[in-house]
TORGU-600747 format. One record per residue (C-alpha): residue number from 1; y, z, x. Coordinates in Angstrom, 3 decimals. Layout:
<sites>
SITE     k          v          w          u
SITE   NUM          Y          Z          X
...
</sites>
This chain:
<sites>
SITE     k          v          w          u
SITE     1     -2.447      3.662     25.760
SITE     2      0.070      1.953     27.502
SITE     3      3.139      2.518     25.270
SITE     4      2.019      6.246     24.974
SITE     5      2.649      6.315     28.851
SITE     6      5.757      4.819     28.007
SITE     7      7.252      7.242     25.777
SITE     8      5.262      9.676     28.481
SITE     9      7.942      8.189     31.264
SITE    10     10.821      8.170     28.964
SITE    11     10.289     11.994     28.203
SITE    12     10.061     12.897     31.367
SITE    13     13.072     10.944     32.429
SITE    14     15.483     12.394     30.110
SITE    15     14.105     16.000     31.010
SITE    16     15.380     15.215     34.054
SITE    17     18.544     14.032     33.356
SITE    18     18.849     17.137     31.456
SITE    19     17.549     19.609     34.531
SITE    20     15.026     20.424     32.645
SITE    21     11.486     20.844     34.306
SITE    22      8.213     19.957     31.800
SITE    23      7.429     23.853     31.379
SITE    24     10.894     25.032     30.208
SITE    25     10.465     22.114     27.586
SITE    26     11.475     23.974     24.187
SITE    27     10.635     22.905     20.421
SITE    28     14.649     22.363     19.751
SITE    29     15.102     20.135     22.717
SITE    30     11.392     18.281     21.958
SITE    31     12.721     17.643     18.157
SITE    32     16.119     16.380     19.614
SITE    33     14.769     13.910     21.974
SITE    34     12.431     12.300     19.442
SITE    35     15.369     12.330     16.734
SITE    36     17.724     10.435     19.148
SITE    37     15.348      7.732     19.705
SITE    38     13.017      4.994     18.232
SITE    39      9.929      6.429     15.930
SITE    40      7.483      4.833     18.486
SITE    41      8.472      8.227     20.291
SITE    42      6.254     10.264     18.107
SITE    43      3.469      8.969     19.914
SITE    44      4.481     11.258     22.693
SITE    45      2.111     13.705     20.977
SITE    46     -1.310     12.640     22.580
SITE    47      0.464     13.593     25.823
SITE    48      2.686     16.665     24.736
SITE    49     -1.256     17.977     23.119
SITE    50     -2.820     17.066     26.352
SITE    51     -0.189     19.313     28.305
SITE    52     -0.175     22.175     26.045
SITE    53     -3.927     22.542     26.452
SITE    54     -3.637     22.700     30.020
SITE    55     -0.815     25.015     29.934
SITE    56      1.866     22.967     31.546
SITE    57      3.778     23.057     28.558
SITE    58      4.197     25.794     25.615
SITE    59      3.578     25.685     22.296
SITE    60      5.305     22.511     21.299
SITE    61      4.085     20.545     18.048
SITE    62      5.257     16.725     17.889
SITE    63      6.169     16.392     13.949
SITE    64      4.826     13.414     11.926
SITE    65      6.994     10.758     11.087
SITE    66      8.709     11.584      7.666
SITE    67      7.641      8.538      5.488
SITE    68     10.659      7.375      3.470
SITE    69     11.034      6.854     -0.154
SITE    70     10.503      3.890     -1.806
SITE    71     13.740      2.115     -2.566
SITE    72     13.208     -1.178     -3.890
SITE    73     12.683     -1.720     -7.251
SITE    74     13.556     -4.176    -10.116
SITE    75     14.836     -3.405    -13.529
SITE    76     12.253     -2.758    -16.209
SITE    77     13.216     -5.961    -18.482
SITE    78     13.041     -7.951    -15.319
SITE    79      9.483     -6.509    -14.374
SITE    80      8.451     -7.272    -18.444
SITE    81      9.470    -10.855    -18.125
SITE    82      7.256    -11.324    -15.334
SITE    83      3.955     -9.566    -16.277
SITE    84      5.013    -11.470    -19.499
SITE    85      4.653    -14.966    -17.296
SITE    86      1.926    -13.724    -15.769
SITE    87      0.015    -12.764    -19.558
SITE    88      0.770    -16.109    -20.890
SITE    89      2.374    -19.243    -19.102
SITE    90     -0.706    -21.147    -17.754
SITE    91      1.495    -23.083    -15.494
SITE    92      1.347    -20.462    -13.107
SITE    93     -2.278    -20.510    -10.628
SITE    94     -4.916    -18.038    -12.043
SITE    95     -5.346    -16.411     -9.075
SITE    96     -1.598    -15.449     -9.513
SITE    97     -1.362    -14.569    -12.743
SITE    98     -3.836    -12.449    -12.191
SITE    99     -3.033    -10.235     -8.914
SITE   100      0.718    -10.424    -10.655
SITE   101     -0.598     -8.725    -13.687
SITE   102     -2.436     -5.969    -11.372
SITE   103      0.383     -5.584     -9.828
SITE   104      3.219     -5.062    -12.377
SITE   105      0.870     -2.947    -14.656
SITE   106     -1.117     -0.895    -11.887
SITE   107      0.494     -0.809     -8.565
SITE   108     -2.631     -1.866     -7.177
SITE   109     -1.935     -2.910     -3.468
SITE   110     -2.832     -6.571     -2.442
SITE   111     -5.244     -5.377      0.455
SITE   112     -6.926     -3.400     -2.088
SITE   113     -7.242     -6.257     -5.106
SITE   114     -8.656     -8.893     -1.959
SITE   115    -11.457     -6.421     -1.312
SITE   116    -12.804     -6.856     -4.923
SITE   117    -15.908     -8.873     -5.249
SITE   118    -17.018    -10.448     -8.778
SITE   119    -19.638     -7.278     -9.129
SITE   120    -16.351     -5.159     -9.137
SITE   121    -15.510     -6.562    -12.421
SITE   122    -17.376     -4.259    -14.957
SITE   123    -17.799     -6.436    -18.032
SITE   124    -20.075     -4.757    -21.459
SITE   125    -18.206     -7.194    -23.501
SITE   126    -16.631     -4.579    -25.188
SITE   127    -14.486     -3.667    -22.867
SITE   128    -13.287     -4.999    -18.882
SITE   129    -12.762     -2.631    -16.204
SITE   130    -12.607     -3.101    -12.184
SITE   131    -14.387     -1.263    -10.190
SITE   132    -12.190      0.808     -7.707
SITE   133    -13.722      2.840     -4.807
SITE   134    -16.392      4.189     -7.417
SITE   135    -13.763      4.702    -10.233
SITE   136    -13.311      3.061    -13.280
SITE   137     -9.848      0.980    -13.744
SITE   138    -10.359     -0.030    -17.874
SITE   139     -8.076     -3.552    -18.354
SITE   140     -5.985     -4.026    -21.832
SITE   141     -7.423     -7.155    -23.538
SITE   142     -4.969     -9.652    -22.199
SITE   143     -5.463     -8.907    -18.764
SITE   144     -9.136     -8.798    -19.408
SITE   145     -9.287    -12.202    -20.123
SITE   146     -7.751    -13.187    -16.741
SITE   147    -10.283    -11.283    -15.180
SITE   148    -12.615    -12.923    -16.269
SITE   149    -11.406    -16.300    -16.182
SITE   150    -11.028    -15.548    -12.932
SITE   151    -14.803    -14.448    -11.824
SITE   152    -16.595    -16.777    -13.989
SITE   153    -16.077    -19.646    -11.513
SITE   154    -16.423    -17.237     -8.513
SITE   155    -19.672    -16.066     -9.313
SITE   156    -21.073    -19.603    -10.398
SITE   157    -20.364    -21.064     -6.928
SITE   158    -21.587    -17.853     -5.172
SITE   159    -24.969    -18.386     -7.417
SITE   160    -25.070    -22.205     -6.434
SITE   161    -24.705    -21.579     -2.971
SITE   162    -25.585    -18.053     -1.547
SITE   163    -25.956    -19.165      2.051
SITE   164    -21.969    -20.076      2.283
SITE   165    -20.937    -16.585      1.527
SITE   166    -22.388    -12.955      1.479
SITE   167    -19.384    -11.987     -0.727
SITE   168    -18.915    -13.258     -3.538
SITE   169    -14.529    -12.521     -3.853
SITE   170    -12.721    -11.964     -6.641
SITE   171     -9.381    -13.885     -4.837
SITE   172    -11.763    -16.853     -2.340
SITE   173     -9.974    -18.178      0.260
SITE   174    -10.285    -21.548      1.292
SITE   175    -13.309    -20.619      3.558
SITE   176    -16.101    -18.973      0.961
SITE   177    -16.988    -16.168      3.195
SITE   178    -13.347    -14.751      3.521
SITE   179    -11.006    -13.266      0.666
SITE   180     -7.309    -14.705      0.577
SITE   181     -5.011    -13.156      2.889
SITE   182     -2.904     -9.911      1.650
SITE   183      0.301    -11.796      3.479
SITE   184     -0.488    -15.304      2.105
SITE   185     -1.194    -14.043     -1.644
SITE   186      1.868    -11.665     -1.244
SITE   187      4.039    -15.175     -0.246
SITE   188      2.193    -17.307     -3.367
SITE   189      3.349    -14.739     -5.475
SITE   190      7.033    -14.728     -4.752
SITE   191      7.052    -18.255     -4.904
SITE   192      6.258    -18.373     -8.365
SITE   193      8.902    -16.272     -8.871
SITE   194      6.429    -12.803     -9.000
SITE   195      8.290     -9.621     -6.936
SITE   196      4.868     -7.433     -5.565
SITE   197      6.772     -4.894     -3.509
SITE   198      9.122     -3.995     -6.230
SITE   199      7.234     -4.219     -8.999
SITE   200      4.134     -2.194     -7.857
SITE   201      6.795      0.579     -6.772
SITE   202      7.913     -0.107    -10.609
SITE   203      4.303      0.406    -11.470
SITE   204      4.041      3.108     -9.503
SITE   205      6.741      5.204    -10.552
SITE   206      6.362      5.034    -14.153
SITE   207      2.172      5.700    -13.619
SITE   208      3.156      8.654    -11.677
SITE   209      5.336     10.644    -14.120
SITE   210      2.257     10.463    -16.891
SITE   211     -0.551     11.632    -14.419
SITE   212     -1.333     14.106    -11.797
SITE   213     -1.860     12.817     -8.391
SITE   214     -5.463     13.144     -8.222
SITE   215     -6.041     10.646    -11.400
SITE   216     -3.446      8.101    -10.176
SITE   217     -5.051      7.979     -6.696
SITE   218     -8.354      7.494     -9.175
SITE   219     -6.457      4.644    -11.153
SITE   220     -4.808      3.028     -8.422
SITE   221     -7.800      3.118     -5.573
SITE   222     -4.513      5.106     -3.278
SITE   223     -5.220      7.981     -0.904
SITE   224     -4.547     11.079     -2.648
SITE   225     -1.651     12.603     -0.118
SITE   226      0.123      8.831     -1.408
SITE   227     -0.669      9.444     -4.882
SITE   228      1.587     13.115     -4.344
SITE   229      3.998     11.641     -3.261
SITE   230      4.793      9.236     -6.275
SITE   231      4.002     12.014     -8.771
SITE   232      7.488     13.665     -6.319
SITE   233      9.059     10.657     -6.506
SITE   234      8.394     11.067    -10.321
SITE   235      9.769     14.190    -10.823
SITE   236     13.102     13.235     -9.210
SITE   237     16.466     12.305    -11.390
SITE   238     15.779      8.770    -12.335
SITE   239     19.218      7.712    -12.136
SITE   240     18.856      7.980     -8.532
SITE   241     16.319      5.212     -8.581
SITE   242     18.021      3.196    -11.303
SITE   243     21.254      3.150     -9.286
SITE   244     18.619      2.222     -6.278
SITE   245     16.930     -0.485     -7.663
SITE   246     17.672     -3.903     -5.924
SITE   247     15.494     -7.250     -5.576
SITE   248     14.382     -8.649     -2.388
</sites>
């Protein structure tokens, strides 16, 4: 509340310097003012809504934040060499090789793989799949096994002692009745040498030029209005994201 009053102030403060009073306020001069500043001014809008419905202002409409495009990427043979780590160098932690292997292959975000509980994991013994947000995510063979290798432990401990957690996670933390962190499993995996910003927008991008945006928002457990705008992305000139692509 406080930093809307803030941007509230700073508003008014350059209509003044302007000579302009509050009710001569016009769209042009609204979407100049935000444009010259910080995007924390956007949150003017609460108090440019309030106004307008008490007619001290007109009809002035505070536009949303355009979200940029995703720029960092890696190439495709480095992003194969990883998943390839991930697939089959048991140096590496499980619990790495597996959220690296969701990540490279699906995009999945990291807040969305620590929400997954051992019951997520849909296992017939024919085939794997996770369970995302009520849709089915079907896992090749290889990463199957990780799965799997990873819950099997997980669920035995939650079935020894039920009292420590009401969860049983698919990525423990170090206390049983939280998940990992997103930022801590996010630093684990760079430090084994795994990129997760780059290579779920890798992911990402090639999932999105095979399927419409309602089925990758399906696949990937995304919001649908994210899911459209990878399947733009998609449609795009790849060499402008090839020349893009650089490692953090």
């Amino acid at each position: 509340m406080r930093s809307r009053l803030r941007r509230a102030l700073e508003l008014l403060d350059w209509l003044d310097e302007h000579g302009i009073a509050l009710g001569e306020l016009a769209q042009p001069e609204l979407e100049m003012w935000l444009e010259e500043g910080a995007v924390e001014r956007r949150e003017v809008r609460a108090i440019v809504t309030w106004a307008r419905g008490r007619g001290l202002v007109g009809e002035l409409v505070v536009p949303r934040a355009r979200i940029a495009a995703p720029s960092v990427f890696i190439m495709d043979e480095e992003q194969a060499e990883q998943l390839h780590r991930c697939l089959s160098d048991d140096a590496l932690p499980l619990d790495v090789r597996t959220a690296g292997a969701l990540t490279l292959l699906f995009g999945l975000q990291h807040t969305k793989l620590l929400e997954l509980t051992v019951h997520d994991v849909i296992d017939d013994n024919a085939m794997v799949a996770l369970n995302l947000a009520g849709h089915r995510l079907p896992l090749p063979p290889e990463v199957a096994r990780l799965v799997r290798a990873l819950r099997d432990p997980c669920q035995a401990r939650w079935q020894l002692d039920q009292t420590a957690s009401t969860t049983p996670w698919l990525f423990p933390g170090q206390e049983p009745a939280r998940p990992l962190g997103a930022t801590y499993l996010n630093l684990k995996l760079r430090r084994y040498g795994i990129a997760p910003r780059p290579g779920r927008n890798n992911a990402r991008l090639a999932l999105a030029t095979d399927l419409p945006a309602s089925v990758l928002a399906n696949f990937t457990g995304t919001s649908i209005s994210n899911a459209t705008r990878w399947t733009g992305y998609a449609r795009r000139d790849w060499l402008d994201y090839i020349a893009s692509r650089t490692q953090i």
